[in-house]
C-alpha positions in Angstrom: 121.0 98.7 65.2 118.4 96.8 67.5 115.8 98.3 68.9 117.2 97.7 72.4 120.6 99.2 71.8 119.3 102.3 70.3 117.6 103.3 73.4 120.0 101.9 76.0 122.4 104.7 73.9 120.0 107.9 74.0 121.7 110.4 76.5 120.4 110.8 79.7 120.2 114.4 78.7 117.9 114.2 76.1 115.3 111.4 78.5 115.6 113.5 81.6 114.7 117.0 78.9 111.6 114.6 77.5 110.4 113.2 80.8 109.8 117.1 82.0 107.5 117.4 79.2 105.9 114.9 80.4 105.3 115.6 83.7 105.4 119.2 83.9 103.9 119.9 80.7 106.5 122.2 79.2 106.8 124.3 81.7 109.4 126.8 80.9 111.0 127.1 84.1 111.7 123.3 85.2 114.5 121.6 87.2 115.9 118.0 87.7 114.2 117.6 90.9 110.9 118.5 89.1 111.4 115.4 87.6 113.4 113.1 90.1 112.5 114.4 93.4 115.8 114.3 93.9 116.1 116.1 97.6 112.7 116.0 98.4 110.8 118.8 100.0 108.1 118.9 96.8 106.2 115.6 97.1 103.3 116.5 99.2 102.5 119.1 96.5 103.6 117.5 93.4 101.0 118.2 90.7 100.1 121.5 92.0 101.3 125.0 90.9 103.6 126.3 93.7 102.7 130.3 94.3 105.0 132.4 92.6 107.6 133.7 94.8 107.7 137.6 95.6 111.1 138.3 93.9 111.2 142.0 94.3 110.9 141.4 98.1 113.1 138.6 98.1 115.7 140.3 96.1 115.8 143.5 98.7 115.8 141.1 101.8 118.7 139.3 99.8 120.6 142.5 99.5 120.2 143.9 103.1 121.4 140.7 104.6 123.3 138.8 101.8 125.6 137.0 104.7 122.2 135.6 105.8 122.7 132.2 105.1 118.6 131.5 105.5 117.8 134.4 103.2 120.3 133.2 100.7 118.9 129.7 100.6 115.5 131.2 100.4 116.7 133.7 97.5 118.7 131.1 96.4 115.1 128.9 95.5 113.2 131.3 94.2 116.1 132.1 91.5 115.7 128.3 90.7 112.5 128.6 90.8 111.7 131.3 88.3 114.2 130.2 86.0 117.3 131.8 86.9 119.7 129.3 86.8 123.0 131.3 86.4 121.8 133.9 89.2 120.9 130.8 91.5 124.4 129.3 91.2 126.2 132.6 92.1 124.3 132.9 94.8 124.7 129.6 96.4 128.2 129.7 95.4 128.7 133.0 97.1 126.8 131.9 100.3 129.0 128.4 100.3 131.8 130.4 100.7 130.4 132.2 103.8 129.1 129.4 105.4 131.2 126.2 103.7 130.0 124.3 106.2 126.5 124.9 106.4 124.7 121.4 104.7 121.9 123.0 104.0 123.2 125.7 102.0 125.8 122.8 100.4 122.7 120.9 99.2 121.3 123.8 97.8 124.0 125.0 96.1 124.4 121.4 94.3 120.6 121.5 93.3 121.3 125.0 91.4 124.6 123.4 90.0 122.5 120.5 88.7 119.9 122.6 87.4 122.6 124.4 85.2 123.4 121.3 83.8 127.1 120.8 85.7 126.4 117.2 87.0 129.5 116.0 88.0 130.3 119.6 90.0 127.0 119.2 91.7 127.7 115.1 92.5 131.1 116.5 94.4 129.0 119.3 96.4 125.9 116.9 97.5 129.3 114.5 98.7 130.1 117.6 101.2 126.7 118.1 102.1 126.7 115.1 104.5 128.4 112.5 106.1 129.1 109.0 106.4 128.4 109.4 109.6 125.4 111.3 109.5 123.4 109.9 105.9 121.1 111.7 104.7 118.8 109.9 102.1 117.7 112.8 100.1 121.1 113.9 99.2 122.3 110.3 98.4 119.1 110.4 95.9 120.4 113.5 94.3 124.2 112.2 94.0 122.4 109.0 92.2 120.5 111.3 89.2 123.6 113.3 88.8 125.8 110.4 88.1 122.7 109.1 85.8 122.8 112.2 84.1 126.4 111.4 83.5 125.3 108.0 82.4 127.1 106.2 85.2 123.8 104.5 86.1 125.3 101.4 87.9 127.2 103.6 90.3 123.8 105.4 90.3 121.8 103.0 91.7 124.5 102.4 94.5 123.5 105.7 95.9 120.1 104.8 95.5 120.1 101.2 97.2 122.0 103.6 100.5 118.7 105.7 100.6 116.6 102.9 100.4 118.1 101.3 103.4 117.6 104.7 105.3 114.1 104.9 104.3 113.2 101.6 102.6 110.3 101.9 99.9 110.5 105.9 100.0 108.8 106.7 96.4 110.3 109.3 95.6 113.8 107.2 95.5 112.1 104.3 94.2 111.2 106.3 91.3 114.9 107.5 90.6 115.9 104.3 91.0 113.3 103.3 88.4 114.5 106.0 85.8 117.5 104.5 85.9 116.8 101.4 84.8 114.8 102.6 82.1 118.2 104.6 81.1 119.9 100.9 81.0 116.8 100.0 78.7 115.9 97.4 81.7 112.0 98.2 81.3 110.5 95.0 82.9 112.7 96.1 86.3 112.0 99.8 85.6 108.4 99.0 85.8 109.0 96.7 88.4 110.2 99.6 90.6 108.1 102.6 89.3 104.9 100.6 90.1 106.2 100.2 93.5 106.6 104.2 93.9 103.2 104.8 91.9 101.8 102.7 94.5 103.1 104.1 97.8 102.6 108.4 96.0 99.5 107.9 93.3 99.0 111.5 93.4 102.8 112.2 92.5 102.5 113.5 88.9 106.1 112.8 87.9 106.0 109.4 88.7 103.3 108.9 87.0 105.0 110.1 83.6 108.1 107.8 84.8 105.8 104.6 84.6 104.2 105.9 82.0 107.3 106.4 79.5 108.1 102.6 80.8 105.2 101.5 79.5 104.8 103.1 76.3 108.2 101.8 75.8 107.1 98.3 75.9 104.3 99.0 73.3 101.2 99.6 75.9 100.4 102.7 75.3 96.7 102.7 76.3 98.1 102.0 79.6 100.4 104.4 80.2 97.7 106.9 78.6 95.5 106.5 80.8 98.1 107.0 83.5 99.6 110.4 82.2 95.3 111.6 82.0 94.9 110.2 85.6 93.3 113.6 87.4 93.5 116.1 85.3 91.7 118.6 83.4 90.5 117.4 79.7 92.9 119.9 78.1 95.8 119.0 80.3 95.4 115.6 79.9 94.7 115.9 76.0 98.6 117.9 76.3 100.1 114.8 78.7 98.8 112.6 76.1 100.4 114.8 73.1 103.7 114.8 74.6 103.9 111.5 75.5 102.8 110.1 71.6 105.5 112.6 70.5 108.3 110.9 72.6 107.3 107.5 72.1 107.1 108.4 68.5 111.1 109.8 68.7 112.4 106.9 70.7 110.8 105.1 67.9 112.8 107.2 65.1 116.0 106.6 67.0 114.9 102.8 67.2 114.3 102.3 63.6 117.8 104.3 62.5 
């Protein structure tokens, strides 16, 4: 098998499991928008640690008011946040119900449902959470990576191109849009497009180990180590560094097989 075919076939699972590595440096309690910035709402702070929400408080507020669509959306992210993936669904399911209209609480609701892994359920919720009518770019992002993660990547970048004409050049699209061109093994356009985003958000940490997978992948790994150590702390960077070798080194397995 060539070289080229082996890694057009790796699942989208098992990229979009080694790109958090990379960026987030195994953090424990990740997310597909950790990666993709799928809805948007973390790129100002990407890179940073986000203050650990107050669950006990959270978790009473939740109880006194759980028809609270605001509280259960808050609730709702913290869940996601800490890890709780199943608890997060239930909640946003249970608050959809109440308020099945409310787009917020829809787009919500499909984050924690693509969390958990069930793609194509939270592709048919992010459809409800807006309108032809009434686009929004965020959730057209997020429909994209969940059909990527279901390795429909052309239909992908469809949703992606329909952001990009809401807000044209918007890295944090640009950059799915990139990941999914490196999921059709086209690297020269996925680094085309990732440079673009790395450009327009430098300080945007998982874009940086987007571009930086691209290039390994095409043999210049200096490059993209330098990237992944861009400013960070020796030991981080010396981790960043670690995890990317180790991918590049099983893309190179699968390659070779």
């Amino acid at each position: 098998m060539s070289k080229r075919s082996s890694v057009a076939s790796s699942p989208a699972r098992y990229l979009f499991s080694a790109l958090l590595m990379l960026a987030l440096g195994g953090c424990q309690t990740t997310s597909l928008e950790d990666v993709t910035g799928a809805l948007g709402g973390k790129s100002e702070t990407a890179g940073k640690a986000d203050p650990k929400p107050d669950m006990d408080a959270l978790r009473e507020r939740y109880r006194a008011k759980p028809g609270d669509p605001e509280v259960a959306l808050e609730y709702g992210k913290a869940l996601r946040g800490t890890g709780q993936r199943a608890q997060a669904v239930a909640v946003m399911e249970q608050a959809v119900l109440n308020h099945p209209n409310n787009k917020a609480l829809l787009a919500g609701y499909g984050r924690a449902l693509a969390d958990s892994g069930n793609f194509q359920q939270a592709f048919d919720v992010f459809g409800r959470a807006h309108s032809p009518e009434d686009p929004d770019w965020r959730i057209l992002s997020a429909q994209g990576a969940a059909l990527d993660q279901l390795g429909r990547n052309e239909e992908a970048q469809q949703y992606y191109a329909s952001a990009l004409k809401i807000v044209p050049e918007e890295p944090q699209v640009l950059s799915n849009l990139g990941l999914s061109y490196m999921l059709q093994n086209n690297l020269q356009r996925a680094e085309q497009v990732l440079g673009r985003a790395h450009q327009r958000n430098q300080n945007d940490a998982r874009i940086r180990a987007n571009l930086a997978l691209v290039l390994g992948l095409q043999g210049r790994e200096a490059e993209a180590e330098i990237l992944v150590k861009a400013d960070l702390p020796p030991d981080q960077a010396a981790a960043k560094v670690t995890a990317l070798r180790q991918l590049l080194a099983k893309k190179q397995q699968r390659a070779d097989k």
